[in-house]
N, C-alpha and C positions, 0 to 999 in steps of 0.2 A: 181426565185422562192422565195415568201417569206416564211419567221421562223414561225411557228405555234409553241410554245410553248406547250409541253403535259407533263405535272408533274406525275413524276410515281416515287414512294417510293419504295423500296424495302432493305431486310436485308441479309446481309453476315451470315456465316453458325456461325459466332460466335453473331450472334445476334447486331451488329451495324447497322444503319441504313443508306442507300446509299439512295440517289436522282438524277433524270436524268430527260433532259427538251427534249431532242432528238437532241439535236446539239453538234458536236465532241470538236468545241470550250466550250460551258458550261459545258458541261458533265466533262470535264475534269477539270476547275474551281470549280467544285462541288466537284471531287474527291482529289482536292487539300487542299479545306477547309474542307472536312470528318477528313482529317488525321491532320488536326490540332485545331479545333473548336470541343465545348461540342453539346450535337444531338440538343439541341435546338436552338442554332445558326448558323447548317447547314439547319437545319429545316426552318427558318428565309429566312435565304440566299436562298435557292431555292424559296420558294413563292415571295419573293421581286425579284428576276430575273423572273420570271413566268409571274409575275405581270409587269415588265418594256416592256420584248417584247412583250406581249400582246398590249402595247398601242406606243410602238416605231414597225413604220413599215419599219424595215431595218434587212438585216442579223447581225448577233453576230461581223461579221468581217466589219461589214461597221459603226458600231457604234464609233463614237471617241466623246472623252470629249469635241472637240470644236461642232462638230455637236451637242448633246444632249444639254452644255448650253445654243445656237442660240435658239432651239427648245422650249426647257423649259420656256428660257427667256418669248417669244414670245407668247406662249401659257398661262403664268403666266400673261402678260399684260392684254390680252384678259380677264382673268377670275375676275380678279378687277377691271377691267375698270367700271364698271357700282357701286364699292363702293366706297363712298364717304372718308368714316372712312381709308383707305387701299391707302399707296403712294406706 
């Protein structure tokens, strides 16, 4: 089954602001950087993870740094290949 990504905001009864994407892996990354990061760079952090599995189609735990650079790389080729200006 793949990760659908669903950004949902919500606030603690003392008023800080929590994020959840619906995955026990992120969610939990999220609640890591709530307790240490100012609201607008969990705020950040969640849309940028929102934003990555949206366009990575693999679960949270099948993602690793050697797969995503292959990927990136190769998709980064592809999108300059046709500029001239762009090595």
């Amino acid at each position: 089954m793949t990760f659908i990504p669903c950004l949902v905001r919500s606030s603690t009864l003392a008023g800080e602001w929590r994020f959840a994407l619906g995955h026990p892996v992120v969610d939990s990354y999220l609640e890591f950087v709530a307790g240490r990061a100012r609201p607008n760079t969990l705020r950040a952090v969640a849309f940028d993870l929102k934003t990555f599995f949206s366009i990575v189609d693999k679960e949270p735990a099948e993602v690793s740094f050697r797969s995503f650079r292959r990927d990136h790389s190769l998709a980064r080729r592809k999108s300059t290949a046709c500029r001239p200006d762009v090595e």
